[in-house]
OpenMM code with the backbone's topology and positions (N, CA, C; nanometers):
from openmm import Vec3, app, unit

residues = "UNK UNK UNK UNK UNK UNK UNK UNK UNK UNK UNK UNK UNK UNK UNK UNK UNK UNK UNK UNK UNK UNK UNK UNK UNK UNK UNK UNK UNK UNK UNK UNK UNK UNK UNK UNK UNK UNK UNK UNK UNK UNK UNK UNK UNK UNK UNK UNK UNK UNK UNK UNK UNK UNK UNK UNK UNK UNK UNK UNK".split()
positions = [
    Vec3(9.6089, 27.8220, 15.4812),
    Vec3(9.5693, 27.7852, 15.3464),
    Vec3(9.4177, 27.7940, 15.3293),
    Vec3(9.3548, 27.7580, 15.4053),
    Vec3(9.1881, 27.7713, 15.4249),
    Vec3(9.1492, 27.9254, 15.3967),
    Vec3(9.2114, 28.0130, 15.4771),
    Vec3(9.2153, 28.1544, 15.4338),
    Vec3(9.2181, 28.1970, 15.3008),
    Vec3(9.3923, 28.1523, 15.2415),
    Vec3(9.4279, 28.1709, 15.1837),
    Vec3(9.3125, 28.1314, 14.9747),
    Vec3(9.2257, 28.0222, 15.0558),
    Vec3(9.1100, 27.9376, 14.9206),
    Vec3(8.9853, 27.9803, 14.9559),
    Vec3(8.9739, 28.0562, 15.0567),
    Vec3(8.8203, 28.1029, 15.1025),
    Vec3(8.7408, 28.0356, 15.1418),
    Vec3(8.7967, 27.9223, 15.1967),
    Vec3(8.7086, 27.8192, 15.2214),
    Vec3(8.7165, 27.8416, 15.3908),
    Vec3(8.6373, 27.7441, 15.4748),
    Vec3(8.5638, 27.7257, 15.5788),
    Vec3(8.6311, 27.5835, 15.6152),
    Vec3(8.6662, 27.5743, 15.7687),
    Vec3(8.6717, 27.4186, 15.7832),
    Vec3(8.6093, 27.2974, 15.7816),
    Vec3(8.4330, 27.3572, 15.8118),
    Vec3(8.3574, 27.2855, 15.7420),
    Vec3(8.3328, 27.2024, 15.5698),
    Vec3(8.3485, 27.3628, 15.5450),
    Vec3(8.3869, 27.3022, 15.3688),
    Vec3(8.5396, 27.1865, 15.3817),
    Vec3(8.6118, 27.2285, 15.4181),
    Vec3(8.7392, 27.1302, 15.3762),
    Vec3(8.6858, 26.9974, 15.4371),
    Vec3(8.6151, 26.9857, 15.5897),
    Vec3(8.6253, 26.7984, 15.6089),
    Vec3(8.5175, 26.7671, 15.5247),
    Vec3(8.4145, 26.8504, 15.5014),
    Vec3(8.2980, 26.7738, 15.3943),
    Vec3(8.3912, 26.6896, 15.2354),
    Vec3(8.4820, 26.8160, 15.1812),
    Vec3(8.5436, 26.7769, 15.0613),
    Vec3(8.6413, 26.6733, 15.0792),
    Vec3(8.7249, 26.6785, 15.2199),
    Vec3(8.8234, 26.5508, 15.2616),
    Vec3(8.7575, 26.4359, 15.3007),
    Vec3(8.6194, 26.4494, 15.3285),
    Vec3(8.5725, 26.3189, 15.3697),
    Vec3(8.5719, 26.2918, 15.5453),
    Vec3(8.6086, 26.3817, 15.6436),
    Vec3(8.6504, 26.3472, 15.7521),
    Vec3(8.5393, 26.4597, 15.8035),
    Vec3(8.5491, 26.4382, 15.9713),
    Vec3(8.4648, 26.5091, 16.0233),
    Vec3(8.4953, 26.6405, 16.1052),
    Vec3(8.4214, 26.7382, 16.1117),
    Vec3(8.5072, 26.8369, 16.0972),
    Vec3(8.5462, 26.8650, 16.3196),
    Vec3(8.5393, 26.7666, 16.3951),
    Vec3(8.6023, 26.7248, 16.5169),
    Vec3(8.7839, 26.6601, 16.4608),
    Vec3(8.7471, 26.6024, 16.3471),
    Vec3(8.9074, 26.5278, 16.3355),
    Vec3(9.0094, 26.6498, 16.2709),
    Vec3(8.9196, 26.7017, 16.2011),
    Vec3(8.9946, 26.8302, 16.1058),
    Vec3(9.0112, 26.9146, 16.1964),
    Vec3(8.9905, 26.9254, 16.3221),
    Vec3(8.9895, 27.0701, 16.4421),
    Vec3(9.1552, 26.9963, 16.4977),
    Vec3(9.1446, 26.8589, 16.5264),
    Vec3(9.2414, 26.7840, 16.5960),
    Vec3(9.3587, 26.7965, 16.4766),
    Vec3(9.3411, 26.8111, 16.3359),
    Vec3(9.5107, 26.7955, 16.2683),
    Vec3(9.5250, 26.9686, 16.2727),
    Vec3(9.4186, 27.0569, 16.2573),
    Vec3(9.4942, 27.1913, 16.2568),
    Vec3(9.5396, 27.2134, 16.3980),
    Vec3(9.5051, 27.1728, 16.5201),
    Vec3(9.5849, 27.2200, 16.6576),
    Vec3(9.7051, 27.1526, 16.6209),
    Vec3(9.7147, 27.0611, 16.5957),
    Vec3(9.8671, 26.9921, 16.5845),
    Vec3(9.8259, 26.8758, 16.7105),
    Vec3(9.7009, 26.8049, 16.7508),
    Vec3(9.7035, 26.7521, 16.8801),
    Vec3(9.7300, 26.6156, 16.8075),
    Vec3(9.6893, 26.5670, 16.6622),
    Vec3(9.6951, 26.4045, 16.5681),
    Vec3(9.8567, 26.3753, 16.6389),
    Vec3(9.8339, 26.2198, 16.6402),
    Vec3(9.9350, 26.1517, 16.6647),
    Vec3(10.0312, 26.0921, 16.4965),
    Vec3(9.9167, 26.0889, 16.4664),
    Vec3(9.9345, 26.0736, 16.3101),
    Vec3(9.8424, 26.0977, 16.2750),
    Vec3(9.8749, 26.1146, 16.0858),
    Vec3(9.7867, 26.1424, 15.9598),
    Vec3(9.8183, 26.0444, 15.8721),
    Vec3(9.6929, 26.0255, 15.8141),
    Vec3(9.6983, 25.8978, 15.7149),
    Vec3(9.7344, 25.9716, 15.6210),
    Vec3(9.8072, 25.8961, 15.4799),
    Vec3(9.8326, 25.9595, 15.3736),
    Vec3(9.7473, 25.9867, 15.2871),
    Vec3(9.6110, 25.9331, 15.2984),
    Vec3(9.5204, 25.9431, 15.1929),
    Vec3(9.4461, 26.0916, 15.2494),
    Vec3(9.4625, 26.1268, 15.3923),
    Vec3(9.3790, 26.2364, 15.4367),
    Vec3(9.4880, 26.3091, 15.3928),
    Vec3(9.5962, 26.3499, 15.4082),
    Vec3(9.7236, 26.4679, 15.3360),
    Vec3(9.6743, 26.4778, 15.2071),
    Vec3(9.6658, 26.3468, 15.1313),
    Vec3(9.6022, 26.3613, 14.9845),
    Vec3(9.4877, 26.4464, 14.9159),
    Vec3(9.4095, 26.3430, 15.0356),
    Vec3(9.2745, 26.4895, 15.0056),
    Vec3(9.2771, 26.5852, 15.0391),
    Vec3(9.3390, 26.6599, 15.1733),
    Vec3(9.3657, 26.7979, 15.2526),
    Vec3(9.4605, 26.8599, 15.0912),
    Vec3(9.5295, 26.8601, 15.0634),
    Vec3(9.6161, 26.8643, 14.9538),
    Vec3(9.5145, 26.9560, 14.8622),
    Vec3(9.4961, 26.8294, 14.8073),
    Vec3(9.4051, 26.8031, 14.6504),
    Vec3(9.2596, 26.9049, 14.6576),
    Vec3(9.2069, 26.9364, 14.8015),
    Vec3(9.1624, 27.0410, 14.7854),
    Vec3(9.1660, 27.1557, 14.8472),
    Vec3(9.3088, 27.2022, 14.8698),
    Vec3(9.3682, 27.3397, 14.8834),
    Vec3(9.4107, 27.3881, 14.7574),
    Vec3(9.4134, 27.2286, 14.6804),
    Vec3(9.5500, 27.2633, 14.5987),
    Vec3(9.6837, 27.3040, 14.6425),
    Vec3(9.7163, 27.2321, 14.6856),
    Vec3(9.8799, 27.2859, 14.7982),
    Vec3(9.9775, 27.1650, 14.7966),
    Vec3(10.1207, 27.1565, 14.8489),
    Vec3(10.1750, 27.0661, 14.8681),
    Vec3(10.1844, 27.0543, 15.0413),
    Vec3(10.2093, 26.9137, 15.0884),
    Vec3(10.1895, 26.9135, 15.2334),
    Vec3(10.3200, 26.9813, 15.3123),
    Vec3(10.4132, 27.0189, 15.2346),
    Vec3(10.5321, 27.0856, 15.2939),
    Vec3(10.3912, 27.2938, 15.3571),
    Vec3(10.3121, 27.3042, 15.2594),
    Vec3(10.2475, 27.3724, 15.2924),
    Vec3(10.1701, 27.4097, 15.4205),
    Vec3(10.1553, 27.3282, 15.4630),
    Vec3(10.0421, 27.3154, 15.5792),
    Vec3(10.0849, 27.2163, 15.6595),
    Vec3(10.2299, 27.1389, 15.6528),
    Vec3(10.2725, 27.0662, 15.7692),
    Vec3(10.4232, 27.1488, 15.8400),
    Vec3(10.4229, 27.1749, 15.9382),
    Vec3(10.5614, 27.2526, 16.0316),
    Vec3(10.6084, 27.1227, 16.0902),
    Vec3(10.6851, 27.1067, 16.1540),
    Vec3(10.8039, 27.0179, 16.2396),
    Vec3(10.8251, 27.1348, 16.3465),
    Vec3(10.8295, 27.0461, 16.4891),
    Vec3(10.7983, 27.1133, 16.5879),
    Vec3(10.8994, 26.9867, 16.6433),
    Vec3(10.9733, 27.0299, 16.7103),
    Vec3(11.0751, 26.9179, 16.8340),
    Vec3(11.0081, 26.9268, 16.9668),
    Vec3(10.9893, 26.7966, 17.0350),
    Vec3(10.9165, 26.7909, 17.1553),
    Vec3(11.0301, 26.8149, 17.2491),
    Vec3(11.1023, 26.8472, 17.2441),
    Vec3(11.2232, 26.8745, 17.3579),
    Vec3(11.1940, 27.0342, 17.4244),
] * unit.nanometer
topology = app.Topology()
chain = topology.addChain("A")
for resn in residues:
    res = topology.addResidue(resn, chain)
    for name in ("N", "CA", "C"):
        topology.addAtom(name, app.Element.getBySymbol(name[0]), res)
C-alpha cells in the first residue's frame, strides 16, 4: 500500500504518529499486537481498509 500512495515509511510513521523502528516491526509481521488507534491511523493515511494490509498467517 505504501507503494501503491507513493509514500515512504518514513512519511507513514511521521503521519501515524509512531516511530519509524515500530513501523519496520508491524510491516515484518514481528508485533505481538497492534493497537487499534495505530490500524486507525495506518488506515486513515493509506486510505485503505485493514483487511488491506493485514494477512492471517497460522503458526502451526
Amino acid at each position: 500500500m505504501l507503494s501503491r500512495r507513493g509514500m515512504s515509511s518514513q512519511q507513514l510513521a511521521e503521519r501515524v504518529g509512531i516511530t519509524p523502528a515500530n513501523l519496520s516491526i508491524l510491516k515484518c509481521g514481528k508485533a505481538k499486537a497492534v493497537r487499534i488507534s495505530t490500524m486507525n491511523a495506518i488506515c486513515q493515511a493509506l486510505d485503505c481498509q485493514p483487511g488491506d494490509i493485514l494477512e492471517y498467517k497460522s503458526e502451526s
